[in-house]
Backbone as a chain_set.jsonl record, in Angstrom:
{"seq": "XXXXXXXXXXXXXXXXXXXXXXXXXXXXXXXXXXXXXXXXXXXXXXXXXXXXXXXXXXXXXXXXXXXXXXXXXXXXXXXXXXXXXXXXXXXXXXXXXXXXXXXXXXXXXXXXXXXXXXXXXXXXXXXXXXXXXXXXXXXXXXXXXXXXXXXXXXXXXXXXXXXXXXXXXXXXXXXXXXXXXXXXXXXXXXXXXXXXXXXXXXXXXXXXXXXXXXXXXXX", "coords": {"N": [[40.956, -47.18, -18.519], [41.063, -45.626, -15.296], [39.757, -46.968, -12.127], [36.582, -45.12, -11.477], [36.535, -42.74, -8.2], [34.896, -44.355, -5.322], [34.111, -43.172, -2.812], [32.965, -40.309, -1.258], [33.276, -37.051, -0.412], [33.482, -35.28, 2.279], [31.708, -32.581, 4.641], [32.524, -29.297, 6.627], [30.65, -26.451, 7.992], [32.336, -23.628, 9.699], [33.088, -20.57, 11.886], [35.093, -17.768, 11.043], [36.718, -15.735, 13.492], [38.706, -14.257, 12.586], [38.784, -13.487, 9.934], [37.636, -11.24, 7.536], [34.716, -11.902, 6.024], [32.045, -13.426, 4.573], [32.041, -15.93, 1.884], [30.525, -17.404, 1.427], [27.627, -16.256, 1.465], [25.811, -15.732, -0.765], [25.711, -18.107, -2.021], [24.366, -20.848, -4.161], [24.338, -22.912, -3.38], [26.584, -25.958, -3.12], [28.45, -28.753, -4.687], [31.031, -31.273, -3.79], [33.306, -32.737, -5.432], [36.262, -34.631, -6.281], [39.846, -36.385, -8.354], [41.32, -38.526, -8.516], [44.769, -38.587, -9.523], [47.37, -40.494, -11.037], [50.668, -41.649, -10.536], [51.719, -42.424, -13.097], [50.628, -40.953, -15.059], [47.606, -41.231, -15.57], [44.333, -40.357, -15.173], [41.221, -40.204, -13.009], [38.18, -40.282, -13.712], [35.511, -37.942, -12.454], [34.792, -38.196, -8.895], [32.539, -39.405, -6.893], [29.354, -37.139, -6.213], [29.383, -35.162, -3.349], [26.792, -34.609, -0.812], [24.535, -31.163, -1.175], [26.59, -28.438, -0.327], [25.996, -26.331, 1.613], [25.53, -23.208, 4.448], [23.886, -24.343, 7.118], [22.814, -21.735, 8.124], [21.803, -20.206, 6.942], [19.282, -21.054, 6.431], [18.186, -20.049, 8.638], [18.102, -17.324, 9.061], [16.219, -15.87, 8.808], [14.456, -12.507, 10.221], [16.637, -11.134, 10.253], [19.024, -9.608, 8.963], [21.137, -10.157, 6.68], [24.047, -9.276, 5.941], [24.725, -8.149, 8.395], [24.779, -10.73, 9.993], [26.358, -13.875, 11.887], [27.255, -15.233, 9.599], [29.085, -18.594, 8.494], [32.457, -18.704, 7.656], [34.193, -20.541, 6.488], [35.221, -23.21, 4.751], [35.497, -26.591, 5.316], [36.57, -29.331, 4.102], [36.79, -32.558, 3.855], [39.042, -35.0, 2.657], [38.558, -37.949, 0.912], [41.177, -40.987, 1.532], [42.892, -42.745, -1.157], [42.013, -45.585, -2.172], [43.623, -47.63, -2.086], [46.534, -48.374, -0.201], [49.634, -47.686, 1.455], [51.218, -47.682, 4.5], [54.169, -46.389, 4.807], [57.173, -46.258, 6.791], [55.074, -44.224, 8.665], [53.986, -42.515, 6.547], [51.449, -42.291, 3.984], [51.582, -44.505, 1.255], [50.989, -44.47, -2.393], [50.053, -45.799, -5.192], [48.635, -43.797, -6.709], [49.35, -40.575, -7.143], [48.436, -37.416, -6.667], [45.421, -35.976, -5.487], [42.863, -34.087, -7.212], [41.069, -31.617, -6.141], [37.586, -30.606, -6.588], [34.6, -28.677, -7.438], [30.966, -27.742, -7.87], [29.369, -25.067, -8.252], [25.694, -24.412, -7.702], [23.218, -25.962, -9.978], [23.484, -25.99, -12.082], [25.856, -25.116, -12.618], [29.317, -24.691, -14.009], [31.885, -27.537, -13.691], [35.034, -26.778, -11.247], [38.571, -26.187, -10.758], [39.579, -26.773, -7.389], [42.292, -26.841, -6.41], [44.81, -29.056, -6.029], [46.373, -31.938, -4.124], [49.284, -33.226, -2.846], [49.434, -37.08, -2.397], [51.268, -38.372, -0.964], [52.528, -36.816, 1.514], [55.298, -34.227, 1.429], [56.046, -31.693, 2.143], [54.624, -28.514, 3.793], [51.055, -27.53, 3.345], [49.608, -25.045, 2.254], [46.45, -24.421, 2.342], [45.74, -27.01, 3.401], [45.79, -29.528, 5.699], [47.205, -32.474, 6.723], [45.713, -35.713, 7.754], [45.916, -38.303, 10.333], [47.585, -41.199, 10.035], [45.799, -43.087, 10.389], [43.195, -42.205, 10.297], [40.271, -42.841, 8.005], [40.2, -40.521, 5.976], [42.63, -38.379, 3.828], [43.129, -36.007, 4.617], [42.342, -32.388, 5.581], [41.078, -29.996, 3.381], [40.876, -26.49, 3.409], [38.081, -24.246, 2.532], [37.588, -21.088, 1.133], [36.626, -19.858, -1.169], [37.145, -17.825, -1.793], [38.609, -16.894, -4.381], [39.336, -16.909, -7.903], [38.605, -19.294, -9.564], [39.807, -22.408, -12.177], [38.087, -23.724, -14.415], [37.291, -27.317, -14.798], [37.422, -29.203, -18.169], [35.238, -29.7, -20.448], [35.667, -32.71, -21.32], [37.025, -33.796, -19.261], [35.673, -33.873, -17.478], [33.534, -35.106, -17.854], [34.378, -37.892, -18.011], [33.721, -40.309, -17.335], [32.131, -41.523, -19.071], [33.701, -41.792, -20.852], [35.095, -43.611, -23.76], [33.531, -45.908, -23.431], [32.38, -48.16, -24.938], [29.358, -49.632, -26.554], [29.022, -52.427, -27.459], [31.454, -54.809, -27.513], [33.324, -57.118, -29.16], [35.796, -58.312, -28.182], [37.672, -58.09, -25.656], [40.446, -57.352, -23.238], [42.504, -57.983, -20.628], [45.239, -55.541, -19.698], [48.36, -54.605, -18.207], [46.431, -53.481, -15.708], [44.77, -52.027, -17.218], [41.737, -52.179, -19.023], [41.433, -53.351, -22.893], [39.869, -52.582, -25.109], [38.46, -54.273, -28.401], [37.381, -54.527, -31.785], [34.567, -52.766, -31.357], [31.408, -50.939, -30.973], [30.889, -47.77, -30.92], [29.21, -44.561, -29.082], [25.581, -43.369, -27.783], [22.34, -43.059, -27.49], [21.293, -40.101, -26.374], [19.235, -39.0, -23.261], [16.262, -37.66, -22.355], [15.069, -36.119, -18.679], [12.49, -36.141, -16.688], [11.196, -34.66, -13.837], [9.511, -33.886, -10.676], [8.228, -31.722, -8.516], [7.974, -31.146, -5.049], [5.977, -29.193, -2.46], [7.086, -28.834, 0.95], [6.555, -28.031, 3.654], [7.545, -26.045, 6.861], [7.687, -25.674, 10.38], [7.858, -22.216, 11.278], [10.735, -20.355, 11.976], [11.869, -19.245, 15.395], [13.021, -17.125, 15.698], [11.786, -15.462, 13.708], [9.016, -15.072, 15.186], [9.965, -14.259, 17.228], [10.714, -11.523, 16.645], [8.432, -10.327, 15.367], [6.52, -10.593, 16.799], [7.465, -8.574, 18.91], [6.987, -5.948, 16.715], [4.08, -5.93, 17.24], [4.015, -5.28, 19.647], [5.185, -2.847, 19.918], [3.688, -1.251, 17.959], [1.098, -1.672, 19.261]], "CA": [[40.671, -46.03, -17.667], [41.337, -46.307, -13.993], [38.469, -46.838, -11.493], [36.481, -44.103, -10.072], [36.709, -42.929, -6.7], [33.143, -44.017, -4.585], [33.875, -42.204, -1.989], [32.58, -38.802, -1.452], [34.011, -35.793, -0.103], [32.341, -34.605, 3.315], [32.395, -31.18, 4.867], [31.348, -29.17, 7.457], [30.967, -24.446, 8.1], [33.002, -22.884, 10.382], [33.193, -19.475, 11.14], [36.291, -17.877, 11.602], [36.424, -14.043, 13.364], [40.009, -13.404, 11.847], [38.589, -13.794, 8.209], [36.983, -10.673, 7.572], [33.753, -11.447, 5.346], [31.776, -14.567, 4.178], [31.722, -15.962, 0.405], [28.811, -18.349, 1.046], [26.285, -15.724, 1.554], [25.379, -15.319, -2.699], [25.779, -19.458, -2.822], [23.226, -21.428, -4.684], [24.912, -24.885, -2.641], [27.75, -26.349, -3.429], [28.541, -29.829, -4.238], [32.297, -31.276, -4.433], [33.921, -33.794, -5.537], [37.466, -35.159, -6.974], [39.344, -37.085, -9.329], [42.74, -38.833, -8.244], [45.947, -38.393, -10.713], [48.472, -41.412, -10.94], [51.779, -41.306, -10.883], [52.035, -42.517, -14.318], [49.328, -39.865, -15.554], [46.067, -41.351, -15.474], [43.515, -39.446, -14.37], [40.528, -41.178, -12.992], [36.863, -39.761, -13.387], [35.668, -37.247, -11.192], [34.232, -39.295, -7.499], [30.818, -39.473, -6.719], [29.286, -36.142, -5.596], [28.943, -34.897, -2.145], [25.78, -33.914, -0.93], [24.845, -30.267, -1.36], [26.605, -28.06, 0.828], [25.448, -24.759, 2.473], [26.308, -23.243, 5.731], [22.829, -24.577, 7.963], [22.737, -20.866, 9.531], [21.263, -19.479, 5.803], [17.932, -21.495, 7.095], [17.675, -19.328, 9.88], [18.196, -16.019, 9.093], [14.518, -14.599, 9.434], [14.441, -11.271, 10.129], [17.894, -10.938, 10.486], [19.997, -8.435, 8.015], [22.236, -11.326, 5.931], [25.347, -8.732, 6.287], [25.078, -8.505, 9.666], [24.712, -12.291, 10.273], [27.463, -14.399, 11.555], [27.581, -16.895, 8.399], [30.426, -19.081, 8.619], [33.454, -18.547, 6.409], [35.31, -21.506, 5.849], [34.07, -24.53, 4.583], [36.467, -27.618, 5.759], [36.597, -30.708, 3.235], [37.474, -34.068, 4.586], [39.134, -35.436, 1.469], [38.792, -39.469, 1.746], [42.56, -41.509, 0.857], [42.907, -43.649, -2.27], [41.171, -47.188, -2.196], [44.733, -49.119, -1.98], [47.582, -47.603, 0.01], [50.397, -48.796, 2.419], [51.78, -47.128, 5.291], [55.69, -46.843, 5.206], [58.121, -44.935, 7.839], [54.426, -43.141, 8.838], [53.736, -41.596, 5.217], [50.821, -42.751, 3.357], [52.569, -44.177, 0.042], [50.129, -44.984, -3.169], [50.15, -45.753, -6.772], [47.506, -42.421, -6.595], [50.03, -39.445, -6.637], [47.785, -36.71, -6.202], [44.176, -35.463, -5.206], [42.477, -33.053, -7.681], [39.67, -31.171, -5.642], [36.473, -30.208, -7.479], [33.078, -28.07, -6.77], [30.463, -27.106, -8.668], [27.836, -24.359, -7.416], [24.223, -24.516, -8.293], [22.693, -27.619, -10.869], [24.441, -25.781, -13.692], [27.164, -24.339, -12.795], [30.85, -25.485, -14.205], [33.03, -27.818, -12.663], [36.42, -25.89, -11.141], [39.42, -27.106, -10.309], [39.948, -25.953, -6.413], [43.496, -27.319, -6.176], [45.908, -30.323, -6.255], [47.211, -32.568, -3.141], [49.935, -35.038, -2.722], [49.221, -38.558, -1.084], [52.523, -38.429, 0.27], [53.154, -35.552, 2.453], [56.297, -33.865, 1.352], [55.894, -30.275, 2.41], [53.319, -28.264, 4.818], [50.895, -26.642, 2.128], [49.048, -23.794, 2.514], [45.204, -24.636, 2.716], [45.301, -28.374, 3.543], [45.972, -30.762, 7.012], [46.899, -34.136, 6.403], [45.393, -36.591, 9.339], [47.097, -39.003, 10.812], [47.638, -42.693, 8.97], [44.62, -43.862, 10.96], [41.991, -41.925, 9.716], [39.927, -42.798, 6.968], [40.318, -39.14, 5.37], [43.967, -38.333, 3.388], [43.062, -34.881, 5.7], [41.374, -31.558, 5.318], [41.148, -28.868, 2.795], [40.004, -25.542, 3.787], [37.772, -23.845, 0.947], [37.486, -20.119, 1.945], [35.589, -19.555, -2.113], [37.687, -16.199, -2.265], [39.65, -16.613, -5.725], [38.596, -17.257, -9.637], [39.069, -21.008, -9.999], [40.091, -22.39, -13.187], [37.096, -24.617, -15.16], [37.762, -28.335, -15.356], [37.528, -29.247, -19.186], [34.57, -31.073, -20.716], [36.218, -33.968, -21.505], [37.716, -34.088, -18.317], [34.247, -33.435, -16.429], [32.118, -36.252, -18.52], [35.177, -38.828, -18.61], [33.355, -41.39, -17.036], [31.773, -41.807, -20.205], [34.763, -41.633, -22.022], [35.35, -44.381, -24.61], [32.574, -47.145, -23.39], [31.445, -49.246, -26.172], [28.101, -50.586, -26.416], [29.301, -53.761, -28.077], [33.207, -55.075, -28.197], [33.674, -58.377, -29.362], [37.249, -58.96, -27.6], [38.418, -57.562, -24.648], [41.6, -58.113, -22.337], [43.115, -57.036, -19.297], [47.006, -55.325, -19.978], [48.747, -53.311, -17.467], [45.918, -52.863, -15.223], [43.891, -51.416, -18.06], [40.932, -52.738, -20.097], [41.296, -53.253, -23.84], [38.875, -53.287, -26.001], [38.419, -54.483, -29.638], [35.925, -54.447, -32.579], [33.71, -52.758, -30.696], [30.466, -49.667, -31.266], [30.696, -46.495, -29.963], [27.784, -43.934, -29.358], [24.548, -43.755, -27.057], [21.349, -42.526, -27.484], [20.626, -38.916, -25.421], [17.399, -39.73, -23.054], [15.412, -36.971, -21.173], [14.505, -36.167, -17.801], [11.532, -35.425, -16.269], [11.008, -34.519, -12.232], [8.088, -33.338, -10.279], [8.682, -31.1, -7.51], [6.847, -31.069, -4.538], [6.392, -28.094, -1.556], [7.693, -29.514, 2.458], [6.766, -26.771, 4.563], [7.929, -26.455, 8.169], [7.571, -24.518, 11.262], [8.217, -20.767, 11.915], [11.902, -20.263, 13.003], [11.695, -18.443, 16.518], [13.497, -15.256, 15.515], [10.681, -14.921, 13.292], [7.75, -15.089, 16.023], [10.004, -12.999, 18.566], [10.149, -10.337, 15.751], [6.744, -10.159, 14.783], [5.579, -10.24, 18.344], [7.784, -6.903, 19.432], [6.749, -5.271, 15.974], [3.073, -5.789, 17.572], [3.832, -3.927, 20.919], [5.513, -1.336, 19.4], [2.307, -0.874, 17.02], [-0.019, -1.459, 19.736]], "C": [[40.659, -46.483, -16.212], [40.096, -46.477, -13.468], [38.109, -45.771, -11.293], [35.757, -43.655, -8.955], [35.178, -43.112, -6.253], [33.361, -43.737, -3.507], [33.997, -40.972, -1.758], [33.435, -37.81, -0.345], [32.872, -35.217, 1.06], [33.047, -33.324, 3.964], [31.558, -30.823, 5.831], [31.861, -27.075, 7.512], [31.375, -24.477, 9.517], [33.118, -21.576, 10.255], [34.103, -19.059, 12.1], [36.826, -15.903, 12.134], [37.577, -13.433, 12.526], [40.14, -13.298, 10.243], [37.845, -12.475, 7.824], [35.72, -10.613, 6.441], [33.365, -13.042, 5.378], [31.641, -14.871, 2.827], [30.915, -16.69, 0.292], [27.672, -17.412, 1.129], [25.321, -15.809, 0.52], [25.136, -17.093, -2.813], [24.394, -20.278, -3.305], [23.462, -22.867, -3.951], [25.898, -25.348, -3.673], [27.828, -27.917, -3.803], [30.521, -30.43, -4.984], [32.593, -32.404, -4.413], [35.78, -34.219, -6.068], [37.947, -36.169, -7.793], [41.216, -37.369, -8.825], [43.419, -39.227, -9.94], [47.202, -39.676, -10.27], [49.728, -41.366, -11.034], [52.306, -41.857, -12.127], [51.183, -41.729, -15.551], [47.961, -39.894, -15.61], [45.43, -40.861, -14.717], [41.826, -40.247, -14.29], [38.733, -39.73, -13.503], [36.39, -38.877, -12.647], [34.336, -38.153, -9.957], [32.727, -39.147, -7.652], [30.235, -38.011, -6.191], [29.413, -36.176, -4.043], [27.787, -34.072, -1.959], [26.344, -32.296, -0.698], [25.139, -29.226, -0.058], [26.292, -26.6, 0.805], [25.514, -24.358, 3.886], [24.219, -23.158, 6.292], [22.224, -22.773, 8.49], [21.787, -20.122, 8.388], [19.573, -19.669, 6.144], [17.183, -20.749, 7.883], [17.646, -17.676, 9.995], [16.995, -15.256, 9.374], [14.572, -13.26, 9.417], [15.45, -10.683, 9.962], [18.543, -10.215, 9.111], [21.044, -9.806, 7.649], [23.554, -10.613, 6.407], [25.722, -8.517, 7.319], [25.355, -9.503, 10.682], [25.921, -12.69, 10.297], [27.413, -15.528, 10.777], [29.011, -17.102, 8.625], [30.958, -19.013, 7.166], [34.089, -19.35, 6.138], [34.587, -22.705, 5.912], [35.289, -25.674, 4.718], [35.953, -28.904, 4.737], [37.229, -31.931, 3.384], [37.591, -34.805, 2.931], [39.204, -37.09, 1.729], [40.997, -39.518, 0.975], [41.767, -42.073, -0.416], [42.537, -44.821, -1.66], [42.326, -48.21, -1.541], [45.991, -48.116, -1.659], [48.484, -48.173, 0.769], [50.899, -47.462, 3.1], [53.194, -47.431, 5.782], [56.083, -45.328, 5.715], [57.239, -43.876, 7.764], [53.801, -42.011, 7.785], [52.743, -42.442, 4.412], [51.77, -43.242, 1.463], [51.197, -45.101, -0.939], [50.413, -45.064, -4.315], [49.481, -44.321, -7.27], [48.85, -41.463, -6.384], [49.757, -37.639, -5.957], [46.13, -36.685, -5.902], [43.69, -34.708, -5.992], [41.189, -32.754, -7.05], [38.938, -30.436, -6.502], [35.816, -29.787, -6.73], [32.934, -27.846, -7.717], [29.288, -26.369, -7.917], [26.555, -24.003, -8.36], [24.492, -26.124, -9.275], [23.603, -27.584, -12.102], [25.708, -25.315, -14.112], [28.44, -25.374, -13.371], [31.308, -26.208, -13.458], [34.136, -27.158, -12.355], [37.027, -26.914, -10.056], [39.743, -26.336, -8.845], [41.529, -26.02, -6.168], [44.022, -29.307, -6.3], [46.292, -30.748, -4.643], [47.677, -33.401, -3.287], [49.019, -35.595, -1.484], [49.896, -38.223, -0.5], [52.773, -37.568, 0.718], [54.959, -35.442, 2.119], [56.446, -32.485, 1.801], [54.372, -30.052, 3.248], [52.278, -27.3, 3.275], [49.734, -25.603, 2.955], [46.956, -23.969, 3.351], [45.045, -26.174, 2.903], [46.341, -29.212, 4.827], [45.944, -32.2, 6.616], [46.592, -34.673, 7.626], [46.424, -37.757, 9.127], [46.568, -40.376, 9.68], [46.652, -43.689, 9.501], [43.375, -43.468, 10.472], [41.277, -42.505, 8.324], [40.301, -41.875, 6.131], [42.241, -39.323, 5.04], [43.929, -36.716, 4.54], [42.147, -33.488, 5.438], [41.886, -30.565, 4.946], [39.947, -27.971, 3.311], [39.987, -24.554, 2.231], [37.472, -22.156, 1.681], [36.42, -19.413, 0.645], [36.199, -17.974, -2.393], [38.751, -16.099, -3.394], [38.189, -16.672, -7.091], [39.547, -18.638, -9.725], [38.924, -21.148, -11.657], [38.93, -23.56, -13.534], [37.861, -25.959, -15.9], [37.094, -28.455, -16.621], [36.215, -30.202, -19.19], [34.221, -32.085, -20.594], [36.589, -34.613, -20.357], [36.324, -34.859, -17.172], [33.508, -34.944, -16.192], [33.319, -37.844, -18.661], [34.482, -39.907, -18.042], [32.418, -42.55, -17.965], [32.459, -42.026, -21.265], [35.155, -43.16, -22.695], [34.744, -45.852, -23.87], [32.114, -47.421, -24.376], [30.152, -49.724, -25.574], [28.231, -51.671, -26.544], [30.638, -53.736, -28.321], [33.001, -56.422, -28.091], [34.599, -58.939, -29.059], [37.79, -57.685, -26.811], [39.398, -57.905, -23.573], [41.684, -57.102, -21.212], [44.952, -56.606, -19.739], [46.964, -54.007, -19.314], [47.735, -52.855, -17.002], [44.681, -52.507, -15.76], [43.052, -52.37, -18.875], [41.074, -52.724, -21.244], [39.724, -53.659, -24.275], [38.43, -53.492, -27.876], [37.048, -54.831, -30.587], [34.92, -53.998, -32.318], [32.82, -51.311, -31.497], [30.444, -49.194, -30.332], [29.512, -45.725, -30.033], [26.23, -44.577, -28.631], [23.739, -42.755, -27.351], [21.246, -41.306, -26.138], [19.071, -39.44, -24.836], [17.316, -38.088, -22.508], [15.048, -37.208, -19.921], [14.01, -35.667, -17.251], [11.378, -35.236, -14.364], [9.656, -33.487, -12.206], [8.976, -32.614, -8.874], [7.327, -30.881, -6.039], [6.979, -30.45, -3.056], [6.755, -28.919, 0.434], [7.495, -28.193, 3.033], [7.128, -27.269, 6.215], [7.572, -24.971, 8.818], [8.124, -23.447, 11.192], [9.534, -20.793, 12.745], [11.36, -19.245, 14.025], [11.537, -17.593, 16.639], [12.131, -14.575, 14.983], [9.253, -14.647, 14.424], [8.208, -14.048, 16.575], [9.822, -11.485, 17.567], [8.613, -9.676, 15.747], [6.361, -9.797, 16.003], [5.945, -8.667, 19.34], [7.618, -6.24, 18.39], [5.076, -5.2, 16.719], [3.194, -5.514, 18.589], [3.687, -2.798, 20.72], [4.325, -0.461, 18.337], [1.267, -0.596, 18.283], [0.114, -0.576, 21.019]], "O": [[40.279, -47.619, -15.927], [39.169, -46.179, -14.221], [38.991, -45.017, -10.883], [34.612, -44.019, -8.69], [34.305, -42.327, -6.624], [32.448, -44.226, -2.841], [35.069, -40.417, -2.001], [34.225, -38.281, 0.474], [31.731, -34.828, 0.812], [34.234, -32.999, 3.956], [30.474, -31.323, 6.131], [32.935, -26.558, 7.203], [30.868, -25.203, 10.373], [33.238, -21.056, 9.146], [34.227, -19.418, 13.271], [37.181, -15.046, 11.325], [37.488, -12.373, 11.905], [41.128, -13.109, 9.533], [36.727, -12.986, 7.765], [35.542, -9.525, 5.893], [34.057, -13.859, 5.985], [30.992, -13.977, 2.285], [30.384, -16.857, -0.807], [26.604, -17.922, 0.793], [24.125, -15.943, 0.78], [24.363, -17.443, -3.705], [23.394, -20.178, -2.594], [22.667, -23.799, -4.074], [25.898, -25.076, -4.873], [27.085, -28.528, -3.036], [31.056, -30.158, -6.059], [32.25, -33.169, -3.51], [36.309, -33.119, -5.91], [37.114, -36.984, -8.191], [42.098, -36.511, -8.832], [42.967, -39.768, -10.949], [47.808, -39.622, -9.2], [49.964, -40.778, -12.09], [53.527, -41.737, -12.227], [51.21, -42.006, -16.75], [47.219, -38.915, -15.682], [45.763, -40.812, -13.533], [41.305, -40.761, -15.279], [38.679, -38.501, -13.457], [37.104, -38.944, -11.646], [33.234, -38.578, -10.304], [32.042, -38.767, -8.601], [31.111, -37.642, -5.41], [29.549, -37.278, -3.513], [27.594, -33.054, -2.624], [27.462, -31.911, -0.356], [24.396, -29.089, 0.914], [26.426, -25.887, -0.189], [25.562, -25.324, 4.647], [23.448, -22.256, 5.964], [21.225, -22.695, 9.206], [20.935, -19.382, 8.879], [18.761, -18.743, 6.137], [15.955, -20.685, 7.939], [17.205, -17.01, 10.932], [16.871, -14.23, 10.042], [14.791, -12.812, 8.292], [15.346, -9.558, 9.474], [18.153, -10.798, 8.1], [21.659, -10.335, 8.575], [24.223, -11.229, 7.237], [26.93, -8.586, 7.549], [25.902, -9.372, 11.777], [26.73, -12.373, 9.426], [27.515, -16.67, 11.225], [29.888, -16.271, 8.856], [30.419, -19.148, 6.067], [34.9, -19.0, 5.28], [33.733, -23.133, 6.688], [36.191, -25.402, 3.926], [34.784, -29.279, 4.823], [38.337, -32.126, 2.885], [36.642, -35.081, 2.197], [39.86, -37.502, 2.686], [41.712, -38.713, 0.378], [40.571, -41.972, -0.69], [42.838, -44.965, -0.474], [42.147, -49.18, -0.805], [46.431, -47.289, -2.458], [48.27, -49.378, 0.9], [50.997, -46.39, 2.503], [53.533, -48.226, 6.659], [55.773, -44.162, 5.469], [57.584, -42.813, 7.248], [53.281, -40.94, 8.097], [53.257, -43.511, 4.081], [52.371, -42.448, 0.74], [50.571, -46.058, -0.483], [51.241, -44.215, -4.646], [49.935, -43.819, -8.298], [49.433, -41.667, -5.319], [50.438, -36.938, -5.208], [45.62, -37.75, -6.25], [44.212, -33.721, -5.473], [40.224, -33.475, -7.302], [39.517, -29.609, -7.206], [35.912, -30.056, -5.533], [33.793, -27.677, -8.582], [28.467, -26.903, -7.172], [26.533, -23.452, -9.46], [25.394, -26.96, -9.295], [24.17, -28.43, -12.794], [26.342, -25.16, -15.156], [28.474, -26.589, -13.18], [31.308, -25.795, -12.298], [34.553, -26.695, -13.417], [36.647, -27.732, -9.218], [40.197, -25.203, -9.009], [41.975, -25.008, -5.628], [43.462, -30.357, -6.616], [46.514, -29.789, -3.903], [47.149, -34.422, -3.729], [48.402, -35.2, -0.495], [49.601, -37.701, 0.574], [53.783, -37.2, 0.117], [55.759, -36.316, 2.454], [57.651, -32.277, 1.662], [53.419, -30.822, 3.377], [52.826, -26.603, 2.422], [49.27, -25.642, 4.094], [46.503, -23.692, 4.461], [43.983, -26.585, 2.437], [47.55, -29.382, 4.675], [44.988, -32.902, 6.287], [47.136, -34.189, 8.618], [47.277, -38.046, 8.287], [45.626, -40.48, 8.894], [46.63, -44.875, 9.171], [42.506, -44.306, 10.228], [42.117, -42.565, 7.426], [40.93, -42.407, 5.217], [42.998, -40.054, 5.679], [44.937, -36.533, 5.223], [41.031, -33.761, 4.996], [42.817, -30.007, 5.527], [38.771, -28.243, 3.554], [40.824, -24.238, 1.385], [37.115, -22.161, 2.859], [35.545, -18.621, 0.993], [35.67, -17.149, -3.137], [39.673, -15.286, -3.317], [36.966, -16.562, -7.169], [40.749, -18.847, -9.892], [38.246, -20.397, -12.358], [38.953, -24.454, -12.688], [38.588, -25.984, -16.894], [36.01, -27.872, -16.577], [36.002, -31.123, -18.4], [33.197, -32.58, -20.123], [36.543, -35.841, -20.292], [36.189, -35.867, -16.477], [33.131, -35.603, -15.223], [32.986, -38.769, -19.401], [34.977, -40.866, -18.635], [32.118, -43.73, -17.782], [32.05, -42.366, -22.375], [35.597, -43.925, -21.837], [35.498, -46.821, -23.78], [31.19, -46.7, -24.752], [29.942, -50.103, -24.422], [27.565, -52.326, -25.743], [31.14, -52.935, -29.109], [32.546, -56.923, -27.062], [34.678, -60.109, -29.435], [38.203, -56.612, -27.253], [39.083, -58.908, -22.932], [41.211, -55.992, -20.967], [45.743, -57.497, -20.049], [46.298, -52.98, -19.445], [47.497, -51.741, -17.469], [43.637, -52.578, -15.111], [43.611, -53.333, -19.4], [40.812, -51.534, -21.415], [38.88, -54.505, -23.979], [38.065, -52.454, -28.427], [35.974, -55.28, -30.184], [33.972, -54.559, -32.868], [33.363, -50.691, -32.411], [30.172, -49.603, -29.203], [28.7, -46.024, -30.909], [25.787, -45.716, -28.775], [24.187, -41.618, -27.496], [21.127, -41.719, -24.985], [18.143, -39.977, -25.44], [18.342, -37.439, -22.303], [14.661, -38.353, -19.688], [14.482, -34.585, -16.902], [11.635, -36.314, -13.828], [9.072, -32.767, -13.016], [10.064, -32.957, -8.413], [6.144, -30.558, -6.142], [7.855, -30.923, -2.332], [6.029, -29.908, 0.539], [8.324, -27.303, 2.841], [7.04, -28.403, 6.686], [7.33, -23.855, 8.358], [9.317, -23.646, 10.964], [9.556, -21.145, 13.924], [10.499, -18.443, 13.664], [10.649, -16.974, 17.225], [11.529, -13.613, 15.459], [8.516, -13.73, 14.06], [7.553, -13.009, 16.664], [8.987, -10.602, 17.761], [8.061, -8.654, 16.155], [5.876, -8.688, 16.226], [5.231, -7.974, 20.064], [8.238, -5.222, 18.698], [4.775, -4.007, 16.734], [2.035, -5.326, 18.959], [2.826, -1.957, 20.981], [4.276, 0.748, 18.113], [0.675, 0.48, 18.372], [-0.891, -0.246, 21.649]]}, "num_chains": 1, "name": "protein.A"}
């Protein structure tokens, strides 16, 4: 099974007036990740998460009418490159042939597949900027959350678990790949327990100036 990716997927809200609505308003937080595809088919794991995202402005709303609020509409995703790449005639070129972008919203929600990117830039595509061959980042997908995404698989989801032995008595290296022989499959399910505990903070502003012209207008 190939490696997979440890680096995470960072992002940031934008809001855009020629978009007419927002699809983060309903969101429980987001968190996304991916799972690079080889050009000989292997498909790696899906990456490490990214922390959870939400557009900062949800914090602040206070008195404020949500539908009237400018929440930002587009959520920008700095996808990293592949681990091992080379830069010929200006084109990122990799053993990695594509990108598969992931999210999942809320703790429980499904994984979904948001889309596919080449490494190599062959065409301009629709929702995604490649950066230049200097950046860290392969470039940026814009998530706008306005379709029905398709649900990555299970198997696909949990592969990082996929066919670890507890015990193999002979293992090699061929083609890249780990063998392994004679070995036991199967792990014990554990539980987990968490405590939760309350962080309060100051009074956003809006809220005071509110309150304080609802008590003129009263008094």
């Amino acid at each position: 099974m190939p490696e997979v990716p440890l680096k995470e997927i960072k992002f940031d809200f934008e809001y855009d007036p020629t978009i007419p609505q927002s699809n983060f308003k309903s969101s429980d937080g987001m968190v996304f990740s991916y799972q690079n595809i080889y050009k000989d088919g292997r498909i790696t794991a899906p990456a490490i998460f990214s922390a959870v995202a939400y557009p900062e402005e949800m914090q602040y709303l206070g008195s404020k009418n949500i539908e009237v609020a400018q929440i930002p509409n587009k959520c920008l995703l700095y996808v990293p490159k592949p681990d091992t790449y080379q830069v010929i005639n200006g084109q990122i070129q990799s053993e990695v042939a594509k990108v598969r972008i992931l999210f999942r919203e809320g703790d429980l929600g499904a994984m979904k597949i948001m889309g596919e990117v080449a490494v190599t830039q062959t065409s301009d595509l629709e929702n995604f900027d490649y950066a230049t061959t200097s950046s860290p980042f392969l470039g940026t997908f814009t998530f706008l959350n306005d379709r029905t995404f398709a649900i990555l698989g299970e198997t696909d989801a949990k592969k990082v678990f996929d066919n670890v032995p507890q015990k193999a008595k002979v293992n090699a290296v061929a083609n890249n790949r780990m063998m392994y022989a004679n070995y036991e499959e199967g792990f014990d399910t554990f539980g987990i327990s968490t405590e939760a505990t309350v962080i309060y903070k100051d009074k956003p502003n809006d809220l005071l100036t509110s309150a304080s012209r609802r008590f003129q207008a009263w008094w």
